[in-house]
LOBAVO-415517 format. One line per 2 residues: number of its first residue (from 1); their letters; for each residue x, y, z of C-alpha. Coordinates in steps of 0.5 Angstrom, whole numbers, plus 500, padded with zeros to 3 digits. Example, Ala and Ser with C-alpha at 12.3 -4.5 7.8 and 13.67 -1.06 7.14 Angstrom:
2
1> as> 525/491/516; 527/498/514
This chain:
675
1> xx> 229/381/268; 222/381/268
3> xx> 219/382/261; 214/387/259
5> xx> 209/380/257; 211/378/263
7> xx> 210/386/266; 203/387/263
9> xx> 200/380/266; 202/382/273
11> xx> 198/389/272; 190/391/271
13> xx> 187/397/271; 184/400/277
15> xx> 178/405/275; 178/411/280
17> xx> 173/417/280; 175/425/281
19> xx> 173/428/286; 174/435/283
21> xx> 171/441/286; 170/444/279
23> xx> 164/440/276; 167/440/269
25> xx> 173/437/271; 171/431/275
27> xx> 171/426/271; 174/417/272
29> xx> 180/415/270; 183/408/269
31> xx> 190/407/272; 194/400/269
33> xx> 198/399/276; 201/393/280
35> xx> 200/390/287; 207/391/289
37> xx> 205/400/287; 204/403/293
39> xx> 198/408/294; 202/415/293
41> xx> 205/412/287; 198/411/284
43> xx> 196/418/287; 202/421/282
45> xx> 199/417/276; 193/420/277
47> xx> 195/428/279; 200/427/272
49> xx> 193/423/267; 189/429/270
51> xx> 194/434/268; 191/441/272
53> xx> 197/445/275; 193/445/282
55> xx> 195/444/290; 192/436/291
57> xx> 196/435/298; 189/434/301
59> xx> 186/430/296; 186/423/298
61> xx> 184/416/296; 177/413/299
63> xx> 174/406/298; 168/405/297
65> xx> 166/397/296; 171/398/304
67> xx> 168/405/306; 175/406/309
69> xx> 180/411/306; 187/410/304
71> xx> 192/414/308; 198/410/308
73> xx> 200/412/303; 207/408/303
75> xx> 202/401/303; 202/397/297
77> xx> 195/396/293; 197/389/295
79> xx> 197/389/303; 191/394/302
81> xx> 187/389/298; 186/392/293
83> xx> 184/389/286; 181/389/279
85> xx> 174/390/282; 175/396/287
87> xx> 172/402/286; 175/409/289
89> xx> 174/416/289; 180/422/289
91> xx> 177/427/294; 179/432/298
93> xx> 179/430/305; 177/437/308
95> xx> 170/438/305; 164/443/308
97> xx> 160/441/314; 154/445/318
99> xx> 154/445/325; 149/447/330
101> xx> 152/449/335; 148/449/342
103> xx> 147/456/342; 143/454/336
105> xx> 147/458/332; 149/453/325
107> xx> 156/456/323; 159/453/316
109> xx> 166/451/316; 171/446/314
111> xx> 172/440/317; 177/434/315
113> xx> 173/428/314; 179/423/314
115> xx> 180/424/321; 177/421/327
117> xx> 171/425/330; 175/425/336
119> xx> 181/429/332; 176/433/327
121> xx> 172/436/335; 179/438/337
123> xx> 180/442/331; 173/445/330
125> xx> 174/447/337; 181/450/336
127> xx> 177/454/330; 171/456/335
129> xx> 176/458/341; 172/452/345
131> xx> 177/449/351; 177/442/353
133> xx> 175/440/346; 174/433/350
135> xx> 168/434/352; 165/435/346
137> xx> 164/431/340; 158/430/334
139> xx> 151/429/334; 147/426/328
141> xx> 139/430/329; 135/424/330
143> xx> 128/424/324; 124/427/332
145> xx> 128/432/333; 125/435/326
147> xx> 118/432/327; 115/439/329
149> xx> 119/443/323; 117/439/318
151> xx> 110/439/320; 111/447/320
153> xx> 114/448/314; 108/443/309
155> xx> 104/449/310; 109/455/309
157> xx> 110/456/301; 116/461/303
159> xx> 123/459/304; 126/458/309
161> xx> 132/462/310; 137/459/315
163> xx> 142/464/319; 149/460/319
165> xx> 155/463/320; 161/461/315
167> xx> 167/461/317; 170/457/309
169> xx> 176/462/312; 178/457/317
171> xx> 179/450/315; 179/446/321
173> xx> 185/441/321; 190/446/317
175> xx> 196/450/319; 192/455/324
177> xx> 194/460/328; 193/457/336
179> xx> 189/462/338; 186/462/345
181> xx> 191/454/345; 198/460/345
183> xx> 202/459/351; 200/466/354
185> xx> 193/464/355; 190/470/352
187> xx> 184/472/356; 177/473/350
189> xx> 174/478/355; 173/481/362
191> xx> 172/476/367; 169/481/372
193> xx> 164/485/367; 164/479/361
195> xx> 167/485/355; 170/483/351
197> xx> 178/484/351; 181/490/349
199> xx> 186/491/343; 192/491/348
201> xx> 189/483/350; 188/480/343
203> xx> 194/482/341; 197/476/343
205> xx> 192/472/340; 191/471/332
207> xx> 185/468/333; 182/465/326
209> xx> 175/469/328; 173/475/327
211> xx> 172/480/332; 165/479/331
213> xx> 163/473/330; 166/471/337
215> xx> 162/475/339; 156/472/337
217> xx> 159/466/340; 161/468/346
219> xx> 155/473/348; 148/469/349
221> xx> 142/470/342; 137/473/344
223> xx> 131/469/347; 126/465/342
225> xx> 118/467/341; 114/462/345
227> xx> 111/460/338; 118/459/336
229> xx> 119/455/342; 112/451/341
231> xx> 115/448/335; 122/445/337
233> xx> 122/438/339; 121/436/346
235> xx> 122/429/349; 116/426/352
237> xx> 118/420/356; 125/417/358
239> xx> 124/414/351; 123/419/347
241> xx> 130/422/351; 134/415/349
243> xx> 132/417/342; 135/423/342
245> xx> 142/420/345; 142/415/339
247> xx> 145/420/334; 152/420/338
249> xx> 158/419/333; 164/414/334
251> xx> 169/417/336; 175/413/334
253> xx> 172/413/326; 171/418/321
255> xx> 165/422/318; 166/420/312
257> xx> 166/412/314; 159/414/318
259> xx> 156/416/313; 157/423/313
261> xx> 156/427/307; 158/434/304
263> xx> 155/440/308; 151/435/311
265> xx> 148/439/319; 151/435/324
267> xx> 150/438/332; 157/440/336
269> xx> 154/438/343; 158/437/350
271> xx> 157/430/350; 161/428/357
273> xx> 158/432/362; 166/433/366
275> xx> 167/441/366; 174/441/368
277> xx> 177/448/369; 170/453/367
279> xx> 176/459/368; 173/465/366
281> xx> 179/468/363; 179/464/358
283> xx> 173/461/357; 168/466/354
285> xx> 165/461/348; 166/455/352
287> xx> 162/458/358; 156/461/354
289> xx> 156/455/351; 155/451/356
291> xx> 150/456/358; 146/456/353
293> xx> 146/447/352; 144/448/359
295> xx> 138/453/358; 136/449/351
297> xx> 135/444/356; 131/446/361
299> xx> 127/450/356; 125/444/352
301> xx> 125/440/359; 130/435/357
303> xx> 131/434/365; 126/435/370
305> xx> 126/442/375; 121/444/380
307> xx> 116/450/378; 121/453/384
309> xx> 128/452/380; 125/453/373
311> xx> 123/461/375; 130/461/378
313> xx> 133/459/371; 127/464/367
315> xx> 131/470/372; 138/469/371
317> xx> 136/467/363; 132/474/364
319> xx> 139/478/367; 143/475/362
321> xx> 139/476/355; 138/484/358
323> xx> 146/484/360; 147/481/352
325> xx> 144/486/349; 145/492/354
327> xx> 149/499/351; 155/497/356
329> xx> 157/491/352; 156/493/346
331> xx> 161/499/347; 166/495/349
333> xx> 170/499/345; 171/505/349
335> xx> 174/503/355; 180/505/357
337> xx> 185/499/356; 189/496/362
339> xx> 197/493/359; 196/486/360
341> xx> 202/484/360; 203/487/367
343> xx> 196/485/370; 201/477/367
345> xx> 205/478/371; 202/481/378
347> xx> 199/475/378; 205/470/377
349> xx> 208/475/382; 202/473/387
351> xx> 202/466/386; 209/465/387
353> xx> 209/468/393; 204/464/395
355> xx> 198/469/395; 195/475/397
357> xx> 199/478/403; 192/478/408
359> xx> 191/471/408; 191/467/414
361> xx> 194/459/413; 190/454/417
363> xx> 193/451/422; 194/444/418
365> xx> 195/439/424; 188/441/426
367> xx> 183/436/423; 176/440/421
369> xx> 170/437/422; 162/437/424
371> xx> 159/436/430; 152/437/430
373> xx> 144/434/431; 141/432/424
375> xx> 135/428/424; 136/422/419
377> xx> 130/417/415; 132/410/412
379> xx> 128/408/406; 124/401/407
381> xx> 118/397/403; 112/399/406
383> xx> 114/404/411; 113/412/413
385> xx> 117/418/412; 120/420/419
387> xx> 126/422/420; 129/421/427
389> xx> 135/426/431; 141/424/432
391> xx> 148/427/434; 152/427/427
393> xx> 160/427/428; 162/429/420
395> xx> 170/428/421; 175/427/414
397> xx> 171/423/410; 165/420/414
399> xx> 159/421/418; 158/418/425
401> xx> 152/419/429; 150/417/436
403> xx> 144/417/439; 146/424/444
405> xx> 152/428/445; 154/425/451
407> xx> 155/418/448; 160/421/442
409> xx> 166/419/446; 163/412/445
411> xx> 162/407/440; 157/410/434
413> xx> 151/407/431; 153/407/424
415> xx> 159/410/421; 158/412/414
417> xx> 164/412/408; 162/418/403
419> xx> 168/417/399; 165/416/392
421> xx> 157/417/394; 152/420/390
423> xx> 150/427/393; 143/429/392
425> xx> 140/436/395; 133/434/397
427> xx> 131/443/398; 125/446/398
429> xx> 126/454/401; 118/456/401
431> xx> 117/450/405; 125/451/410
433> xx> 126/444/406; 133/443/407
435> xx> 135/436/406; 142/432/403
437> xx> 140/425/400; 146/420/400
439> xx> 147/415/395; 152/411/398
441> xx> 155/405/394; 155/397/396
443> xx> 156/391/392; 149/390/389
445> xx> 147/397/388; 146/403/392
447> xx> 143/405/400; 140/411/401
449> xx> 140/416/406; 137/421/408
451> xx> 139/427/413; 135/433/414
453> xx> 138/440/417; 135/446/421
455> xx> 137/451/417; 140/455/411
457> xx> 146/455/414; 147/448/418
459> xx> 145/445/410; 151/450/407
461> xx> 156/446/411; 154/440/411
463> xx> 152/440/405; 159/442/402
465> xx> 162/437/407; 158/432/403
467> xx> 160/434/396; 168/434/398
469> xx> 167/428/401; 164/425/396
471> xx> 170/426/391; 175/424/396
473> xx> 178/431/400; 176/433/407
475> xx> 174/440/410; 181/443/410
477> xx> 181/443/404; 181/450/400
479> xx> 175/449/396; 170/448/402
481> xx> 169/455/404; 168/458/398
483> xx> 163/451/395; 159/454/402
485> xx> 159/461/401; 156/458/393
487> xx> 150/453/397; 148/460/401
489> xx> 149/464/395; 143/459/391
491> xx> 138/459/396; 138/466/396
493> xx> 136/466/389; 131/461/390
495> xx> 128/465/396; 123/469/394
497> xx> 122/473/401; 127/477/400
499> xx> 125/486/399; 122/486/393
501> xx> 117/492/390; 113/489/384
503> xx> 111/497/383; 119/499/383
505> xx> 119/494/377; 116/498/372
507> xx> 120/493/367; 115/487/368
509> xx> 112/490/364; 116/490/357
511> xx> 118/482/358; 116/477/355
513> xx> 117/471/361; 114/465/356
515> xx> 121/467/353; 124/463/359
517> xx> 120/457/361; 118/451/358
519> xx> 112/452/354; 108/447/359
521> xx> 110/451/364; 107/458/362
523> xx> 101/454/360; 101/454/367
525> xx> 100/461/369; 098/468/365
527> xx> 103/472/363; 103/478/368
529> xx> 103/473/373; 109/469/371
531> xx> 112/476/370; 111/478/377
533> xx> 114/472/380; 120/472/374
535> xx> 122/479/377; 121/477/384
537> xx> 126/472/383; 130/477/379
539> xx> 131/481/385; 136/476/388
541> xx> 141/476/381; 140/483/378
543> xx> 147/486/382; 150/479/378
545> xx> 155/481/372; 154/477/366
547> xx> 160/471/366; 157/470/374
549> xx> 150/468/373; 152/465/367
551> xx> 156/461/372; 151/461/376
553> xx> 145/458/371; 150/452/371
555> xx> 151/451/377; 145/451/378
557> xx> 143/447/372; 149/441/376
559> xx> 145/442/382; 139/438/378
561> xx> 138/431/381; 137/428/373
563> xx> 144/433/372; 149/428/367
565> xx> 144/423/365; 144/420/358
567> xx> 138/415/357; 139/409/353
569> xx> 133/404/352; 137/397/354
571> xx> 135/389/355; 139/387/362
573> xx> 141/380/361; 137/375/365
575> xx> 130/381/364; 123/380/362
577> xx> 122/387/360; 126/392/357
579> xx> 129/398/362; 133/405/361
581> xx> 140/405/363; 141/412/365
583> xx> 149/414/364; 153/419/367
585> xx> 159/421/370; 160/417/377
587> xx> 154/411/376; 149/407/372
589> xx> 142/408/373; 137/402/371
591> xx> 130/405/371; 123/402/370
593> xx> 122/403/362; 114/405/364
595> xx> 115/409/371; 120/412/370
597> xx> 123/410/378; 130/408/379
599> xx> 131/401/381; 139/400/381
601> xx> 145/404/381; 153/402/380
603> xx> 158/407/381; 165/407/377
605> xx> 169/407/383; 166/400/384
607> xx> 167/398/377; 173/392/376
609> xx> 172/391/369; 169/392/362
611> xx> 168/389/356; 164/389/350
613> xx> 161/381/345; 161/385/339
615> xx> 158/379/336; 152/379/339
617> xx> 153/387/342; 152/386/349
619> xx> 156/389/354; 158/386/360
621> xx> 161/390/367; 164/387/374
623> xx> 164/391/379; 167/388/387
625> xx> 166/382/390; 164/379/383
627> xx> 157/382/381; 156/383/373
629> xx> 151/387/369; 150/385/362
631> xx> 145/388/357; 144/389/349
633> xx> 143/396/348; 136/397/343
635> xx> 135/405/342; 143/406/339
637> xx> 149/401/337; 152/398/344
639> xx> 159/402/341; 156/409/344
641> xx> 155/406/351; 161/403/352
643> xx> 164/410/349; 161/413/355
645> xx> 163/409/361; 170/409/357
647> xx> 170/416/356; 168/418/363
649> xx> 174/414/365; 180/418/360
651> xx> 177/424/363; 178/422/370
653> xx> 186/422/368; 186/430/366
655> xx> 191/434/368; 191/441/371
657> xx> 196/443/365; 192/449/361
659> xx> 197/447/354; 196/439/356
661> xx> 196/435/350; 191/429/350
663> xx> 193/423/350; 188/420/344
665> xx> 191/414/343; 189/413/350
667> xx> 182/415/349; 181/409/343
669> xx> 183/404/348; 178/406/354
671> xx> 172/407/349; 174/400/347
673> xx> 175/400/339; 173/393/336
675> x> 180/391/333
């Protein structure tokens, strides 16, 4: 029997604050405890001292001194480490944060800040009604990203009064309804005339959004005055770029342990840029979503386009905004209803019988393939540009050129593998431009190749051929046709040869066109001109509905050479000079810091292995035939770029399965946690 002398020299007092959400009854509380007590026994002794008849199931302890939460509420204090001098706090583990979503809306909602950010994204996206929340994570604004405000605001004596939308009803992390995450899969809105879904459709869904804050969501803002644009931030150099990309959260720690405060403004942005399965039947917030981070982008010219590109996106932004906002959509509540559950199962009953009655099946024993004259240029020092014909062979994954037709039965002079390559489109449509440059990957970085088509049609097919063959599929498979009929369908849009009568297009006259273009740009041109070219690419989207040009602008957006890169300012082992890496879904890029021109490129398919020093933060790959890159990141902590490659990794291994549940703890070991 242990004495209560004995008993009193065992145990010490433990001072914990209340964390309380009523001011007046926060308060500290010293506890007399034993290192043999376990974490919920001293959580009893603290709700019992309180003495308030409330729920206290989401209040938990946090240790300040450690930065770390006490979850495991069956560890003692003792295998926890805790002693005399340890400081903790009672808190609740769900607490308000603001998020600026990247539409620029800021919604107010409660997040759990116990959980991993990897966890606490799923949950805010269950919430929101986003898909694939693995593609999305946090974003801690950098001191640039409010440069220009802050000036702004020095001379505005009024308050600032910020739009936010709060959904406090909705608590991430807590018992929800499953939303747009139910098995039947309900659809949020029409996805031929982008409506909204009818009474008879949401009635399968229990959605913890309204009616009409899913509409703010999922339907485009209205466009920014260009004062209004003038004033947001832009990035001026690839340096500037890097420092955006700092900001990133660690994915396998908590809000609370990075330092994140209560009703602290954080950014929801689509960080891995994989977008698997954009389906738009279910997807009407992820779609508009995606839309406006791509529309951000090219606005504030995060990612370089031409003058070209840059009207094609201003007339699809203009289709969108006036389709947005138009009395059809606004009316939605009028139209007749369909019963839903019989378009289901019509179209179960299709896919089972293996499609509609009037396709045709190919003929599997037939292998396609591409035979045509291109003209081919190799890049070399201190040489021109010329570009030589040959006859071209395109056969499942690879190209094969000779130096006529009559000699394709023979011995080629070179056979290309694309399998894995970079696909780049090298078009200029006012100039008939139409070339395809390759990237193919080789041990020490990448060889260029560049083939030039005659035409639109000749550049769809082999272009399209390239894409598929890139990811490793040939021409028979299904989606080779319908990727060319969307290369064909781009390079309409990007002719502005087509009929266009400036005098029918009375409503130039009401637009605003620096709306829809970066402010360098339409410093460029004056404003009836810009208008008149804006309308006159407008001529090729207008018969577009709402959910496919948003569509398209993304598709375009993908179709953008710097498309997928995140810039981080490195030191390359065995350098002079610091360089940017640039990161994206398939390759690392290494950049002159200065110029701006790429020097290097590693693809992931190359990549065997790799691992992070954590004493001295350098990470280190090895790609085939043993080459190794290492460098030391300087513009963010080695962790984030290490996440990336990691996560780019965990996304390749997706399934197709719409309910999947994603593997988490497998997502924590390909980002590489320090344990």
């Amino acid at each position: 029997m242990i004495s209560s002398n004995d008993f009193a020299s065992a145990s010490w007092e433990l001072a914990v604050r209340v964390d309380h959400p009523n001011k007046e009854e926060q308060r500290n509380i010293t506890l007399r405890v034993s290192g043999d007590l376990h974490v919920g026994g001293v959580m009893l002794k603290l709700v019992e001292q309180i003495n308030i008849a409330q729920d206290w199931s989401d209040f938990a302890l946090w240790w300040e001194q450690k930065h770390c939460w006490l979850l495991k509420t069956h560890w003692t204090l003792d295998k926890y480490g805790v002693q005399a001098d340890a400081k903790l706090l009672f808190t609740p583990q769900h607490k308000m944060l603001r998020l600026r979503l990247p539409n620029m809306k800021t919604v107010r909602l409660r997040v759990s800040f116990s959980a991993v950010v990897f966890k606490a994204v799923s949950d805010i996206c269950k919430t929101l009604n986003i898909r694939r929340s693995e593609e999305l994570s946090l974003l801690k604004p950098s001191g640039d990203f409010f440069k220009k405000k802050k000036k702004k605001d020095k001379n505005n004596k009024e308050p600032i009064i910020e739009d936010i939308l709060n959904l406090e009803s909705s608590p991430t992390g807590s018992p929800v309804s499953p939303g747009l995450y139910s098995k039947t899969m309900t659809p949020t809105y029409d996805p031929i005339n982008g409506t909204p879904a009818s009474s008879t459709m949401t009635w399968f869904s229990d959605s913890p959004l309204t009616e009409q804050n899913c509409n703010i969501l999922a339907f485009s803002q209205p466009p920014q005055s260009p004062e209004a644009l003038a004033e947001m931030y832009q990035p001026r150099s690839l340096i500037d770029k890097a420092k955006l990309n700092a900001g990133w959260l660690d994915s396998s720690r908590s809000l609370m342990e990075q330092g994140i405060q209560e009703d602290e403004q954080l950014q929801l942005r689509f960080k891995y840029y994989t977008f698997f399965d954009l389906n738009p039947k279910y997807d009407a917030v992820r779609i508009n979503q995606l839309y406006e981070q791509a529309r951000w982008a090219i606005l504030l010219e995060e990612i370089d386009c031409t003058e070209e590109e840059m009207l094609i996106f201003a007339a699809l932004q203009y289709h969108i905004s006036k389709l947005s906002m138009s009395a059809e959509i606004q009316d939605f509540t009028n139209e007749s209803e369909v019963d839903e559950v019989e378009a289901a199962l019509s179209n179960l009953e299709v896919t089972l019988e293996g499609g509609k009655a009037d396709s045709t099946l190919e003929d599997i024993t037939d292998i396609p393939k591409l035979a045509d004259n291109l003209k081919l240029f190799r890049p070399k020092k201190l040489m021109l540009k010329a570009f030589k014909q040959y006859w071209f062979v395109f056969k499942d994954t690879s190209i094969a050129y000779f130096k006529n037709e009559e000699l394709e039965q023979g011995e080629p002079i070179e056979k290309l593998n694309l399998r894995g390559c970079e696909v780049v489109p090298d078009v200029n449509v006012a100039g008939r431009k139409f070339g395809i440059k390759l990237l193919i990957p080789v041990a020490d970085g990448m060889n260029e190749v560049y083939l030039r088509c005659d035409h639109e049609n000749q550049y769809a097919q082999w272009m399209a051929a390239c894409i598929l063959a890139s990811k490793g599929k040939t021409m028979a498979d299904s989606s080779y046709q319908p990727e060319v009929l969307n290369i064909l369908s781009f390079l309409r849009m990007k002719d502005r040869k087509s009929s266009f009568q400036l005098a029918s297009s009375l409503e130039s006259m009401d637009m605003n066109p620096e709306c829809f273009v970066s402010p360098r740009c339409a410093k460029k041109h004056k404003s009836k001109q810009l208008a008149a070219r804006i309308m006159e690419a407008h001529q090729n989207v207008a018969q577009m509905p709402l959910v496919e040009a948003k569509l398209r602008f993304i598709q375009a957006w993908q179709s953008l050479p710097e498309f997928g890169l995140t810039y981080y300012l490195v030191d390359f082992k065995g350098s002079k000079k610091d360089d940017i890496l640039g990161v994206s879904y398939n390759r690392l890029i290494k950049i002159d810091a200065t110029t701006g021109i790429p020097n290097t490129t590693w693809r992931f398919t190359n990549m065997k292995q790799w691992n992070v020093n954590w004493e001295i933060r350098q990470v280190m790959i090895e790609f085939d035939q043993n080459f190794q890159v290492a460098f030391t990141c300087l513009s963010a902590d080695c962790k984030i770029v290490n996440e990336y490659i990691g996560g780019y990794i965990f996304l390749s291994t997706r399934s197709k399965d719409q309910n999947e549940t994603l593997d988490e703890d497998l997502f924590h070991k390909l980002t590489g946690g320090q344990d």
